[in-house]
C-alpha positions in Angstrom: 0.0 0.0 0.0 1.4 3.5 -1.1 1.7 5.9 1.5 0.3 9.6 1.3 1.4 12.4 3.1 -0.8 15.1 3.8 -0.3 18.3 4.9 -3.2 20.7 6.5 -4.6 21.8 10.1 -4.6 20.2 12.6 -7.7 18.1 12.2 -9.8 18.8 15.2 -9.7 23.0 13.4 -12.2 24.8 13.0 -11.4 25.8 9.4 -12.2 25.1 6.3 -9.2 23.4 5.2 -9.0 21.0 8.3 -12.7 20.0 7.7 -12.4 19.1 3.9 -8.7 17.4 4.8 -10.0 15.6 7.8 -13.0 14.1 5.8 -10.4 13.4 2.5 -8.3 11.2 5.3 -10.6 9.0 6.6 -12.1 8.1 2.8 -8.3 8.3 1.5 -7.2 5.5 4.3 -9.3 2.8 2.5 -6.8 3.0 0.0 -3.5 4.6 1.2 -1.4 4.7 4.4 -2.1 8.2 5.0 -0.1 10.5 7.6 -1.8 13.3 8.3 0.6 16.3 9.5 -1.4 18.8 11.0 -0.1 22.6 11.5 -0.5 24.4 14.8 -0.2 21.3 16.2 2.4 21.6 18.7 4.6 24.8 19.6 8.0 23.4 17.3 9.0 21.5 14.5 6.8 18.0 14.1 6.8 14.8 16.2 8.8 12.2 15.5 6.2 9.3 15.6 2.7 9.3 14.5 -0.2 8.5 16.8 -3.8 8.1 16.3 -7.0 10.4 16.9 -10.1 8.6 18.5 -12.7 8.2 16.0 -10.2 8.4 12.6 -8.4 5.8 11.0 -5.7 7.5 9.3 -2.1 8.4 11.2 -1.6 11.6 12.9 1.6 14.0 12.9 1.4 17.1 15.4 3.5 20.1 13.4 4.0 24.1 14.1 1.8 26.8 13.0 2.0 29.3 10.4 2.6 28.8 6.4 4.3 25.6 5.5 8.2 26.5 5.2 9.8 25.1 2.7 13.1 23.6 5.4 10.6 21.7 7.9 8.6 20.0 4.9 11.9 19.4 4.0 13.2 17.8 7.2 9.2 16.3 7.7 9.6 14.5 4.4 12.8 13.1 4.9 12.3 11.9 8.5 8.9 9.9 7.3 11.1 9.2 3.5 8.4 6.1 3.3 5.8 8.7 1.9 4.8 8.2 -2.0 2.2 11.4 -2.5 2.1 15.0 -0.8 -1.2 16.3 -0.8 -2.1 19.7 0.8 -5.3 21.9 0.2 -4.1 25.7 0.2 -4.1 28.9 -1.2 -1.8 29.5 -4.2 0.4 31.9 -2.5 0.8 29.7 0.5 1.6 26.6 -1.2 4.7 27.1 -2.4 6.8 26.3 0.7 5.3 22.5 0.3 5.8 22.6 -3.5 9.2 23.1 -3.7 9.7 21.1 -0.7 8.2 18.6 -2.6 10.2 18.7 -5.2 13.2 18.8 -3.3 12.4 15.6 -2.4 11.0 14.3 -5.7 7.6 13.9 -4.4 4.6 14.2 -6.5 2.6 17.4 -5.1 -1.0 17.1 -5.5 -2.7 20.9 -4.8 -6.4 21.3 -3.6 -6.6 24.8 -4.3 -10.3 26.9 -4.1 -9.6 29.6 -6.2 -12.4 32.3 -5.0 -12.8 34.9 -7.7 -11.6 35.7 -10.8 -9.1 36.8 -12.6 -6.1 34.8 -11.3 -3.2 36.3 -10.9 -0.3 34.8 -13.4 1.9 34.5 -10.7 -0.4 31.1 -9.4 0.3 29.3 -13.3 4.0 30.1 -13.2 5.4 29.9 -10.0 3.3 27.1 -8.5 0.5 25.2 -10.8 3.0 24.4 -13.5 5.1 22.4 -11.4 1.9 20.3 -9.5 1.8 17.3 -11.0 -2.1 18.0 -10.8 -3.9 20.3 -9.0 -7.8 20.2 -8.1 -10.2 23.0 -7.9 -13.7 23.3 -6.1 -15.5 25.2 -8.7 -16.0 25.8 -12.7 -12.5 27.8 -12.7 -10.5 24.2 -13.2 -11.1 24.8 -16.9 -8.5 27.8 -16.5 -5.7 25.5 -16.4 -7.1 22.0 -17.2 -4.7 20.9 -20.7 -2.5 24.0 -20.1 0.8 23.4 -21.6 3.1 23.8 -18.9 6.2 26.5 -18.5 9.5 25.7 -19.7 11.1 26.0 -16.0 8.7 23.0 -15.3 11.0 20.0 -13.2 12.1 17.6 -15.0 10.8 14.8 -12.7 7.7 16.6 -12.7 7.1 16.4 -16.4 8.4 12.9 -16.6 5.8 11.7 -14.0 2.6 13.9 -15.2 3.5 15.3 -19.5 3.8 18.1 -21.1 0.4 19.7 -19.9 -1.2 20.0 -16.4 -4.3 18.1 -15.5 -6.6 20.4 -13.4 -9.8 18.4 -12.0 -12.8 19.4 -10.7 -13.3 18.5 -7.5 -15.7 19.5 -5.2 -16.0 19.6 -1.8 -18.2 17.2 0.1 -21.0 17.6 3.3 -21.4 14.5 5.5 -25.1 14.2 5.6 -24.8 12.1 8.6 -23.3 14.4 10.5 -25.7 17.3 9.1 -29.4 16.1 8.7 -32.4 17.8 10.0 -32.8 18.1 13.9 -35.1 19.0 16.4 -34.0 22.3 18.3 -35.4 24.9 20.7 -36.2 27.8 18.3 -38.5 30.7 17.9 -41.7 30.7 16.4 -41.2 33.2 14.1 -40.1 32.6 10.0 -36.1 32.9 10.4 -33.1 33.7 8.3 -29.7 32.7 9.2 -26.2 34.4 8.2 -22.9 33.4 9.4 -19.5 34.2 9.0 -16.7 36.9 9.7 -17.3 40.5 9.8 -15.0 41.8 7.1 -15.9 42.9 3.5 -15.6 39.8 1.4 -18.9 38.1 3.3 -20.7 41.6 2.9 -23.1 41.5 6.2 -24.0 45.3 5.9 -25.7 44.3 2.8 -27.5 41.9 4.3 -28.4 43.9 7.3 -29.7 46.3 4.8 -32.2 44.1 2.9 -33.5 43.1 6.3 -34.5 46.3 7.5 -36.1 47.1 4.0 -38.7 44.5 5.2 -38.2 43.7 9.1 -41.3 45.6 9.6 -43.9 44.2 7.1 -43.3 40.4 8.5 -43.0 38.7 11.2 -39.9 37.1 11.0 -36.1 37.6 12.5 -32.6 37.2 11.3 -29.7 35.4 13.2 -26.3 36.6 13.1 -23.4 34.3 14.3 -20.0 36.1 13.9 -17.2 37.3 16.4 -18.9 39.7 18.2 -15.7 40.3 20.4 -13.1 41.4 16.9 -13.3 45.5 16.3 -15.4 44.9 13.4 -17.9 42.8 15.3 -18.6 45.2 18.0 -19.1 48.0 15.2 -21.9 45.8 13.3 -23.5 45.2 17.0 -23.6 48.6 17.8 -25.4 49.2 14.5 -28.0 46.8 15.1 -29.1 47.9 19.0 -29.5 51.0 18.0 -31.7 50.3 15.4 -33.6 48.2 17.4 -33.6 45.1 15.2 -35.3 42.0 15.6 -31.8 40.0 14.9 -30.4 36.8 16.9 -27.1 36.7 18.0 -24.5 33.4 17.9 -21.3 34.2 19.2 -18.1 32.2 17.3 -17.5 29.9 19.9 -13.8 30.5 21.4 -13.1 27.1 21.7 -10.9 26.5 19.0 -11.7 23.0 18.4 -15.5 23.4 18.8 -17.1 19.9 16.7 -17.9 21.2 13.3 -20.9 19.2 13.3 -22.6 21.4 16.2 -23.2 23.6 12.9 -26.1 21.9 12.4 -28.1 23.0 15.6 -27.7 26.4 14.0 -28.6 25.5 10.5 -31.7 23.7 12.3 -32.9 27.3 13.8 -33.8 28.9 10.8 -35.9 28.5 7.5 -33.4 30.2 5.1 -29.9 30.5 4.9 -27.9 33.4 3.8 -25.3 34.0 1.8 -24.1 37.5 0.8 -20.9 37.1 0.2 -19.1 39.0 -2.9 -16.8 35.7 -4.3 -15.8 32.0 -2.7 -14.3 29.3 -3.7 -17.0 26.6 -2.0 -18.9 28.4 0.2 -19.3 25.1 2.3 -22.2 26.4 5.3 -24.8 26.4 1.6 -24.2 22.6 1.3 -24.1 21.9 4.9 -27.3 23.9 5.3 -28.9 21.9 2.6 -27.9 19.0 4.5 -30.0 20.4 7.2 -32.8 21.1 5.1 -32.5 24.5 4.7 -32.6 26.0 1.8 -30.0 29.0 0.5 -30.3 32.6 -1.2 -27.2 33.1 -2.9 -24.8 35.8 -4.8 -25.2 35.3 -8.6 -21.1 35.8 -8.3 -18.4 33.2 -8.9 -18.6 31.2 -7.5 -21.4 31.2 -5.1 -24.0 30.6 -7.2 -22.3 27.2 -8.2 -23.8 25.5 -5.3 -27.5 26.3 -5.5 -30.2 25.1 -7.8 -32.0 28.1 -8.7 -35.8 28.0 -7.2 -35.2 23.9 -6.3 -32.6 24.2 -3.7 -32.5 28.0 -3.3 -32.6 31.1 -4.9 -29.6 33.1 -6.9 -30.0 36.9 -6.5 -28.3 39.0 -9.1 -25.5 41.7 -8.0 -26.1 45.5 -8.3 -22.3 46.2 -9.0 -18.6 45.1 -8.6 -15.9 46.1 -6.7 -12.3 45.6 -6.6 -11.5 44.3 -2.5 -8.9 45.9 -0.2 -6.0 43.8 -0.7 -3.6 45.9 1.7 -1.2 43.7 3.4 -1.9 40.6 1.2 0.7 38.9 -1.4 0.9 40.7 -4.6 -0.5 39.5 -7.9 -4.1 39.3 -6.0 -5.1 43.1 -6.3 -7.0 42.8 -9.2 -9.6 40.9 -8.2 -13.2 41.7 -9.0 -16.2 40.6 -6.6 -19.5 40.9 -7.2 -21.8 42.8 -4.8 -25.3 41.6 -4.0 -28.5 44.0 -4.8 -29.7 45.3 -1.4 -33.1 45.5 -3.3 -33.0 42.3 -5.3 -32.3 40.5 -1.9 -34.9 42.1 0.4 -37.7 41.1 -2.5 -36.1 37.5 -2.1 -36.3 37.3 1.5 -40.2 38.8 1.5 -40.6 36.0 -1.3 -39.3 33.5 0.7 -41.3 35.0 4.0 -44.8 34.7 1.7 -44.2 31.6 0.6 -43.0 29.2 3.8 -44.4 26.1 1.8 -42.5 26.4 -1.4 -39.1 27.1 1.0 -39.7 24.0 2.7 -40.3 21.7 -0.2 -37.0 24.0 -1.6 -35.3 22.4 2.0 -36.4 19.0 1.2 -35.2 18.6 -2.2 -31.4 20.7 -1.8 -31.2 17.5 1.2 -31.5 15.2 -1.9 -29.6 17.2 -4.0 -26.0 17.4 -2.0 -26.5 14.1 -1.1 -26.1 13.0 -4.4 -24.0 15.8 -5.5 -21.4 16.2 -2.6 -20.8 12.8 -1.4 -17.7 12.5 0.1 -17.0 8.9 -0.7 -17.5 9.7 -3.8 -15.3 13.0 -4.2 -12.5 10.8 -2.3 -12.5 7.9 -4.9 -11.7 10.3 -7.3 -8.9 12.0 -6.0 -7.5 8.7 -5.3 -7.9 7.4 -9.0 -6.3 10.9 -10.1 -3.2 10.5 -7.5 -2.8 6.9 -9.0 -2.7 7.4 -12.3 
């Protein structure tokens, strides 16, 4: 049996990557050793043995936080030299520590990358995609690079091993819909929405907030709003909201950092519609899980958003009123020409009264996006694939 390296956080994280890498690991183990070396694991350098995780059945490697540096991948790959594969899920911009580690060690590096909004900066084809030997996307923009002939700085070993052009898959990410189904919670009475997220300006809550007060006081219905109510940004939203005197629900991010991702669906249970305003995402993975839950979503008709809803079966896609290019400040360059797509305040407040007038049709909308990501975001399924595509 091959052995597969992978290379994520630590998998009890509350993040996005840990949750698609955690779930990959356990499917990946029916056909691989894998070794799972999980960042922000312990305070320095990796442990020298692996150990196991209650409730998993792939191998376990604490490691230190922060991006992967290209020296300890180094020194990680040639203290565990039995590993075959790399496989990491990342950013672009953060990945290239593990590829060139990677090929250091003449190991093939396989890159889950979700690529949230368009256009891509060239510096992701030449300084890291064209030396994957594949890399995987979670959304339509795989067809960017899919048959792409690949640089003439491409590694040798690399080109040997994969040809002449780069194979870019689509591969989505999956929702356990064991772990999310519908379930039976303490909740109000009144017709409820749901957002949740990070106050900052990609997830675009003001908008949001706005819609809602264009029609808070024609139904009778309340919003929740789980976020960090403790960060700067958070307390400036709140303040907004009591002193418009809101009828709004408030979740607090839990500050456990390992909180049980699955707990998401008590909150997903709470409400009849779930929100999504924000202006570009790779796999905006809280629309499948609500689904999961039976709960339907209203989505951003913006890359790539409005990939994961079936419009008026398992939700509703609301068109944008304009774009914008984001404040990149502080982040690598090559990303500041990005363009993200902001939702119609207007649009969305006529969706949310829809939805508020017609509580039947948003059930049987519930009922059927359960079906649909069953079928459509089945993690056994997704993991098969990947492990056909590493083999080959």
């Amino acid at each position: 049996m091959k052995t597969l390296a992978i290379l994520g956080d630590r998998p009890t994280a509350c993040t996005g990557f840990a949750v698609v890498l955690n779930n990959l690991a356990n499917e990946l183990s029916k056909y691989f050793r894998v070794i799972y070396f999980g960042r922000f694991g312990q305070e320095r350098e990796f442990a020298k043995e692996t150990s196991l995780i209650p409730g998993h059945i792939f191998e376990y490697v604490p490691c230190q936080g922060g991006v992967w540096d290209e020296q300890l991948v180094v020194r990680l790959l040639k203290h565990y030299d039995e590993i075959d594969y790399v496989l990491s899920e990342d950013d672009w911009f953060s990945a290239q520590g593990m590829l060139q580690a990677s090929i250091f060690c003449d190991k093939p590096f396989h890159l889950i990358t979700p690529i949230d909004s368009l256009p891509v900066s060239d510096n992701a084809w030449y300084n890291v995609f064209t030396n994957c030997d594949k890399i995987y996307v979670p959304n339509s923009s795989y067809e960017l690079y899919n048959g792409r002939k690949r640089e003439s700085h491409v590694i040798t070993e690399v080109k040997e091993r994969s040809g002449d052009f780069l194979k870019s898959i689509y591969l989505p990410h999956g929702v356990d819909t064991d772990l999310f189904q519908p379930i039976r919670v303490k909740r109000n009475n009144e017709f409820t929405f749901l957002w949740s997220g990070r106050i900052e300006q990609r997830k675009a809550p003001g908008r949001t907030l706005l819609a809602f007060e264009k029609i808070c006081d024609k139904v009778d219905a309340r919003i929740i709003f789980r976020s960090d109510w403790n960060s700067p940004n958070g307390e400036r939203f709140l303040q907004y909201m009591l002193r418009k005197n809101l009828p709004v629900d408030l979740e607090q991010m839990s500050a456990v950092k390992d909180l049980p991702h699955g707990d998401m669906a008590l909150l997903y249970s709470k409400a009849d519609v779930n929100l999504c305003s924000s202006m570009a995402g790779g796999f905006e993975m809280g629309v499948t899980e609500a689904a999961a839950c039976q709960v339907s979503s209203i989505v951003t008709d913006w890359t790539f958003m409005n990939e994961n809803v079936v419009h008026n079966k398992s939700g509703w896609v609301v068109p944008t009123s304009g774009s914008i290019y984001p404040d990149m400040r502080g982040r690598t360059s090559g990303v500041h020409n990005r363009i993200w797509g902001e939702i119609s305040i207007d649009a969305l407040a006529d969706r949310m009264l829809w939805c508020y007038m017609n509580q039947l049709e948003v059930r049987r909308a519930g009922i059927w996006a359960r079906e649909y990501v069953k079928e459509t975001y089945h993690w056994p399924t997704i993991a098969k694939k990947l492990k056909d595509e590493i083999l080959e």
